[in-house]
C-alpha atoms as one frame of an Amber mdcrd trajectory, in Angstrom:
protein
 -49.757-131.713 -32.166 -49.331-134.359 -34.802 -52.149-136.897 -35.591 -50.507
-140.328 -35.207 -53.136-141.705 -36.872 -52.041-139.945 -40.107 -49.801-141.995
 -42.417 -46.514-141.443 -42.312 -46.545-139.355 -45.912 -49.035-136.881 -44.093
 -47.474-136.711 -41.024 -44.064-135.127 -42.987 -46.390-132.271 -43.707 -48.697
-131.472 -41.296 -47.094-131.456 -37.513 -47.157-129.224 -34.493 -44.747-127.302
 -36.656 -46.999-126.643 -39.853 -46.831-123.079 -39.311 -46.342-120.775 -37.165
 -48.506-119.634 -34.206 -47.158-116.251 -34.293 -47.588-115.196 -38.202 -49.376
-118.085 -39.489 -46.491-118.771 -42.159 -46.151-122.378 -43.628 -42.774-122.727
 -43.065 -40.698-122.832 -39.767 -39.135-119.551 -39.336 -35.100-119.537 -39.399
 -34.339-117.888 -36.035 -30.053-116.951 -36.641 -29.917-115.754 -33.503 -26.328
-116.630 -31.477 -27.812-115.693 -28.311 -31.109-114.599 -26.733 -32.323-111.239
 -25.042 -33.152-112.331 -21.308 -35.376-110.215 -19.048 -33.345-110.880 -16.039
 -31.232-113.543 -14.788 -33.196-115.292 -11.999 -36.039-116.157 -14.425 -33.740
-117.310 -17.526 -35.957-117.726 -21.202 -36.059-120.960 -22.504 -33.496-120.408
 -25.130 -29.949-118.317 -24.265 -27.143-118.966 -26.605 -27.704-121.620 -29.652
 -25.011-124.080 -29.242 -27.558-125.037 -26.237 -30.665-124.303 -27.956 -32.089
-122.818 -31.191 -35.868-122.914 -31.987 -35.470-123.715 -35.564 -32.566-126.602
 -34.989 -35.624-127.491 -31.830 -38.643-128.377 -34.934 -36.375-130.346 -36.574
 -35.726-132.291 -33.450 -39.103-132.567 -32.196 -40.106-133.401 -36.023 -37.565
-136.573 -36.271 -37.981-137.547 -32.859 -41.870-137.823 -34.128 -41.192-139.591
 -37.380 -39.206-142.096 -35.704 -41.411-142.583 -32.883 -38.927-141.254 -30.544
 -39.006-138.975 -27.318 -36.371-136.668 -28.236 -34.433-136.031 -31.197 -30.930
-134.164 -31.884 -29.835-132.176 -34.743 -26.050-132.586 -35.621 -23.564-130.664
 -38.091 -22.548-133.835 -39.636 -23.730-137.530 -39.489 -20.261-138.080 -37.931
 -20.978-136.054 -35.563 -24.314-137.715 -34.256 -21.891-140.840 -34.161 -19.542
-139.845 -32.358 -20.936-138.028 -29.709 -23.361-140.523 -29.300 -20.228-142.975
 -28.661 -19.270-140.808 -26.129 -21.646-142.395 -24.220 -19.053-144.828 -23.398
 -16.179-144.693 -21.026 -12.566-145.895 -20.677 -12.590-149.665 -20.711 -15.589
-150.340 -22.658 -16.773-152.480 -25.413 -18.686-152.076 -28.503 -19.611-154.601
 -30.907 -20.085-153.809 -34.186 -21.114-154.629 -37.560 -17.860-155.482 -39.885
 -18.694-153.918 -42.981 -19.727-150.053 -41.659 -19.492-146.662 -43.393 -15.748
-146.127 -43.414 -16.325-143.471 -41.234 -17.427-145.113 -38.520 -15.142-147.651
 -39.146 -12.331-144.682 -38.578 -13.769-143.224 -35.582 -13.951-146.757 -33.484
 -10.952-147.951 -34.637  -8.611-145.135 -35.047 -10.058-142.800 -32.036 -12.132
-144.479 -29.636  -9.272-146.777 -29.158  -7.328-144.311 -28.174  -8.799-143.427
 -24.874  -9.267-147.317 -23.876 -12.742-147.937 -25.489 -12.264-151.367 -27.308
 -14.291-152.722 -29.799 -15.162-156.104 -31.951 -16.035-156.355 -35.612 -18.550
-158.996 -35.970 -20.697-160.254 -38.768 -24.103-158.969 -37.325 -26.148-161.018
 -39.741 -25.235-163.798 -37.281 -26.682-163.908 -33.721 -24.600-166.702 -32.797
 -21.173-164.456 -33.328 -22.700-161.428 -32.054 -24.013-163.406 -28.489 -20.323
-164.799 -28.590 -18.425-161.209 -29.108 -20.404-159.642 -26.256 -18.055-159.459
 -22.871 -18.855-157.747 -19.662 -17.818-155.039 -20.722 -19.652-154.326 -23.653
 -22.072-151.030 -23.623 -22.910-150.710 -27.170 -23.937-153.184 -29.606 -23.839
-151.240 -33.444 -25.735-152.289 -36.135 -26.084-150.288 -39.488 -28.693-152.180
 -42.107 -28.839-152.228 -45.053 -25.196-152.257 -44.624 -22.852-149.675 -46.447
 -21.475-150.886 -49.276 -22.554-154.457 -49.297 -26.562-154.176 -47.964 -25.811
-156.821 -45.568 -29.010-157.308 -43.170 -29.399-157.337 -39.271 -32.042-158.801
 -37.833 -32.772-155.209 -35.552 -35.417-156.849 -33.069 -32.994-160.270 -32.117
 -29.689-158.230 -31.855 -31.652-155.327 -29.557 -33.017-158.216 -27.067 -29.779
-159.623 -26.762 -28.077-155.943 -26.087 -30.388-155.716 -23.663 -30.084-159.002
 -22.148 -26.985-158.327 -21.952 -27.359-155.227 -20.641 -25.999-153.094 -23.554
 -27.287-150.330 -25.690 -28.145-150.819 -29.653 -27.110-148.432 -31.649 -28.575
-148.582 -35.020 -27.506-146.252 -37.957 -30.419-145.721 -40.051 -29.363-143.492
 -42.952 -30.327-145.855 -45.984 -34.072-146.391 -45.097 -35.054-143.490 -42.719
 -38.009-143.851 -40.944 -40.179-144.082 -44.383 -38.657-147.324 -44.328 -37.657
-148.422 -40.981 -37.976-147.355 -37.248 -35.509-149.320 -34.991 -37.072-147.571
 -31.716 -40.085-149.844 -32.373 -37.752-152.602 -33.142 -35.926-152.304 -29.529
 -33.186-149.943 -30.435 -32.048-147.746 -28.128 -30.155-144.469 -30.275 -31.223
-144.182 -34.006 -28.898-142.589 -35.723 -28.568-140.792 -39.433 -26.519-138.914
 -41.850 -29.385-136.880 -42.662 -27.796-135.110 -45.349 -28.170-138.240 -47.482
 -32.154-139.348 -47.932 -33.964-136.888 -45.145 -32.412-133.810 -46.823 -32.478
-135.220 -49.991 -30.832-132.788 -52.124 -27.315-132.496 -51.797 -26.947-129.094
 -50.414 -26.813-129.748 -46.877 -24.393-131.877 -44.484 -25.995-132.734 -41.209
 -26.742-135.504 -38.720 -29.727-137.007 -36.621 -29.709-138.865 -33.256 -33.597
-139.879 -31.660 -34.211-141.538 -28.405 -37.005-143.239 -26.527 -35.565-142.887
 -23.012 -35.687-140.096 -20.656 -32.414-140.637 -19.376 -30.400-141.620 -22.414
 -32.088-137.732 -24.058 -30.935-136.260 -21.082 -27.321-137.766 -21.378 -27.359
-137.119 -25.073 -28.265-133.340 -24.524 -25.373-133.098 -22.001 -22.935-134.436
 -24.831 -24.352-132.344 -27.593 -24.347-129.219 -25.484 -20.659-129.915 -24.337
 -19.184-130.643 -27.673 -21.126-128.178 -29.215 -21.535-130.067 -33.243 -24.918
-128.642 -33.805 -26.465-128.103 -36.577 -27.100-124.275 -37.507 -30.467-122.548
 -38.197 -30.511-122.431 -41.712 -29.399-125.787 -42.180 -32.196-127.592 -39.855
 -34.527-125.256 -42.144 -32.861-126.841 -45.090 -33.415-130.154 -43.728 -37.241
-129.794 -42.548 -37.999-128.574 -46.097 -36.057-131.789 -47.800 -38.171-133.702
 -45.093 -40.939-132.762 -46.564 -40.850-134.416 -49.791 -38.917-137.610 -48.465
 -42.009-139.827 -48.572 -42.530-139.242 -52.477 -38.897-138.948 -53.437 -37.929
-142.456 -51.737 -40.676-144.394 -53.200 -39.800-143.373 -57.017 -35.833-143.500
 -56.325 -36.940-147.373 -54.704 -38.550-148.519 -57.366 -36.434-147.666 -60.230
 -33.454-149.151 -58.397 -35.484-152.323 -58.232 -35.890-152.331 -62.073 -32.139
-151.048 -62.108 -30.637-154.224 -59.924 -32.626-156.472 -62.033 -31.253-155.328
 -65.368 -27.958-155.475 -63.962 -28.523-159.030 -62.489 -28.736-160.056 -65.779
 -25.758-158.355 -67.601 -22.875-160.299 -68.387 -20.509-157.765 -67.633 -21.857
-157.649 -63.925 -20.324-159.822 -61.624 -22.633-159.851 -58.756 -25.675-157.269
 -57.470 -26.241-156.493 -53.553 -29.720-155.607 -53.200 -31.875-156.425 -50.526
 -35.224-156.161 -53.050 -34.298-160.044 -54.379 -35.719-162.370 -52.880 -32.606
-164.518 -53.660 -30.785-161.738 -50.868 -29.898-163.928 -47.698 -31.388-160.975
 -45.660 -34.212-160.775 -47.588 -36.898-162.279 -45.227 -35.422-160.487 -42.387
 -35.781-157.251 -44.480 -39.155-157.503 -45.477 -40.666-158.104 -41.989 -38.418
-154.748 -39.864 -38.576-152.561 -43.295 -41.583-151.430 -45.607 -39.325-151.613
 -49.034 -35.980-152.513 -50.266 -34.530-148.478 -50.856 -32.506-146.986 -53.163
 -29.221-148.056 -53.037 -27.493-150.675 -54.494 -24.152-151.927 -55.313 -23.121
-153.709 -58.195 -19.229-155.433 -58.793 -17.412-155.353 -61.630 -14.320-157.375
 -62.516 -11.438-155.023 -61.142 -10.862-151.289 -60.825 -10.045-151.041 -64.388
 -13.424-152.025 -65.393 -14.847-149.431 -62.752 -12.540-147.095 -64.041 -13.351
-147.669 -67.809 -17.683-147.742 -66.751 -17.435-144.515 -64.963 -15.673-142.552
 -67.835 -18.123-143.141 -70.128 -21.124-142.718 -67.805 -23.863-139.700 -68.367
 -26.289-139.445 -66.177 -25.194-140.508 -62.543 -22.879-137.979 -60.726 -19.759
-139.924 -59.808 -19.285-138.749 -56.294 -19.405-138.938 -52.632 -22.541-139.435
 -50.341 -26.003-141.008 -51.644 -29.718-140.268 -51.361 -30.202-137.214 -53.905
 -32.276-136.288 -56.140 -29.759-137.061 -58.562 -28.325-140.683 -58.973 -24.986
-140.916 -57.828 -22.369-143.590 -58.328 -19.878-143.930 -55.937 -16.100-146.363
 -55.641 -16.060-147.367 -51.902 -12.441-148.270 -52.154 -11.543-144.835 -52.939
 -14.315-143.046 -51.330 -16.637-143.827 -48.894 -14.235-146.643 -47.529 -11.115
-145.295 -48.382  -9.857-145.082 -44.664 -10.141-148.794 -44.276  -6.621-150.146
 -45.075  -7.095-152.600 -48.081  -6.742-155.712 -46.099  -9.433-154.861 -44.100
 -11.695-153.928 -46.755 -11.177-157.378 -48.946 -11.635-159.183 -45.693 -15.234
-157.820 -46.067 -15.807-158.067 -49.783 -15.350-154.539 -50.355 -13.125-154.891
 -53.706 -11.775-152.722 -56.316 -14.619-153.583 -58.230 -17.372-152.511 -56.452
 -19.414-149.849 -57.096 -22.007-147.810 -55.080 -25.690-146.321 -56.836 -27.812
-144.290 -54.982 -30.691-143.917 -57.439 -32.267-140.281 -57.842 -35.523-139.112
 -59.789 -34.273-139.842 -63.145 -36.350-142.063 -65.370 -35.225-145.259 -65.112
 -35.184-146.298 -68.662 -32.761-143.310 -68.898 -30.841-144.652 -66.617 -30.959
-148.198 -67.658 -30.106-147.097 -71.300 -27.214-144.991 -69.672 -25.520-148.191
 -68.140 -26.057-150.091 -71.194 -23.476-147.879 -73.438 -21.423-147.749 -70.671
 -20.853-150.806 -70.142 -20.434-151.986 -73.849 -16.992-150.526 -72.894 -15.864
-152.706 -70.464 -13.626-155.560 -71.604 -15.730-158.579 -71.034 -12.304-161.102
 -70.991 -12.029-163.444 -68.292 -15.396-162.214 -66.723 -16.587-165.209 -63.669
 -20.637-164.782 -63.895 -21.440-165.647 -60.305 -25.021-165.911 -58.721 -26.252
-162.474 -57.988 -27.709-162.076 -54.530
């Protein structure tokens, strides 16, 4: 069993999983078995078919369940898929409250599904207790926080919005993709369903799509196994392997990608051609405080705004190093447009309402060398027309 005593960056290597008992190899064997061999069927094996069990899906669950101080853990085939089938926690007639400026995904499945079978919901901005205590009804089940926030690293305090969920009577759901439990463990924070795209930070190498759910309560595991066994979005054999292996290495890999993106946001504080830099490592961030105390470092992402999509549009072309793409957390930096990716199922309206313009821009930092990097955005941005540029306090 693991040593909880070890630091975290041992603990990724050496669990009950290290190797295995029956050949003594180092890495967790990929068992891509559909279905399991029983010697009769009044004494059933512990594992039949894999949609309900797999032993190799099974270390990754036991391994982030560990990580994130959890009970039980639950491997997905998507990080949509952990969040939805976690919302189907909920019945007809409930209520969720939930942070305004979520990954557009989310945004998509509350809005444009759940509310089709008569769950209701509330956008709220979760930095504020006051309007999340006021949103909550009798109703409500779920209160959802994701911090940082995607695009705009907004911060929730996790530990004042979880005791008044549960004063209330309601479940926290808090999406922890952008810190993972290097960073940040919710459970210990009062949250009740911790949820990740793990194919962003945990994997780490953009080769795998899968999602995470962990639990501290007997009952809500035993719910949440129900739901993933009936829906049946698992995550296969080889890509829990693929994700225990990018686990490994997650320690290392978010401490450099964290501190160049600190020296990255504060060159691009300064630049004239910047308009304003969310980053939750200034101390000037309004969530800042609140940050420092639930998290142990500021991550890797940040967002930067520009003066309109042709500015974005003009940057990007002449960028070399970052990938301009979809999803964050590689090895390799990548830039993404939230208006046209990430949150392009958010009608427009919705998406100014939160600040999400058409001149924002997403960076995920990778392993590059920052210098590399910073020199990289420094030609780029030479191209941007710098007329009728508004320098506004960077936060």
């Amino acid at each position: 069993m693991t040593n909880t005593q070890h630091s975290f960056q041992t603990r990724l290597l050496h669990s009950k999983h290290k190797f295995d008992p029956e050949t003594g190899a180092v890495s967790v064997p990929i068992q891509q078995a559909s279905t399991f061999h029983q010697k009769n069927f009044d004494q059933p094996g512990k594992y039949d078919y894999s949609r309900s069990g797999n032993p190799t899906r099974e270390a990754l669950e036991e391994t982030i369940a560990s990580l994130e101080g959890g009970s039980h853990g639950f491997a997905f085939a998507s990080g949509m898929a952990a969040i939805s089938t976690s919302f189907m926690l909920l019945s007809q007639n409930d209520h969720v409250v939930i942070s305004e400026d979520v990954y557009g995904g989310t945004f998509r499945m509350i809005h444009d599904v759940l509310h089709r079978f008569g769950i209701d919901h509330t956008f709220v901005n979760m930095t504020d207790l006051h309007e999340v205590a006021t949103a909550i009804r009798p109703n409500t089940k779920v209160v959802y926080i994701e911090t940082p926030s995607n695009p705009l690293l907004n911060i929730t305090d996790i530990r004042a919005v979880a005791k008044l969920a549960k004063a209330n009577g309601c479940l926290t759901f808090v999406d922890n993709t952008f810190m993972t439990p290097a960073l940040q463990r919710p459970l210990e924070l009062g949250a009740d369903v911790v949820l990740h795209s793990a194919t962003k930070f945990i994997a780490g190498h953009s080769d795998v799509v899968a999602g995470l759910a962990v639990v501290n309560h007997p009952a809500l595991a035993e719910q949440l196994s129900f739901l993933q066994n009936a829906f049946g979005s698992i995550l296969g054999a080889h890509d829990s392997w693929l994700v225990l292996r990018g686990l490994k290495t997650l320690d290392c890999r978010l401490k450099q990608s964290s501190e160049s993106a600190q020296k990255i946001a504060a060159y691009l504080q300064q630049h004239p051609k910047v308009e304003q830099v969310y980053y939750p490592g200034f101390t000037s961030h309004p969530g800042h405080s609140t940050h420092s105390y639930q998290a142990q470092g500021a991550g890797a992402v940040l967002s930067l705004r520009l003066k309109d999509e042709a500015a974005v549009r003009e940057f990007s072309k002449h960028l070399e190093i970052p990938v301009f793409a979809v999803s964050l957390g590689a090895v390799e930096s990548i830039l993404s447009y939230p208006a046209r990716m990430s949150h392009a199922s958010m009608p427009k309206h919705e998406r100014l309402k939160r600040g999400i313009t058409d001149g924002l821009l997403r960076l995920s930092v990778g392993l590059e060398k920052p210098e590399d990097l910073i020199q990289d955005f420094e030609q780029s941005l030479a191209h941007v027309e710098a007329d009728s540029l508004v320098r506004r306090v960077s936060v």
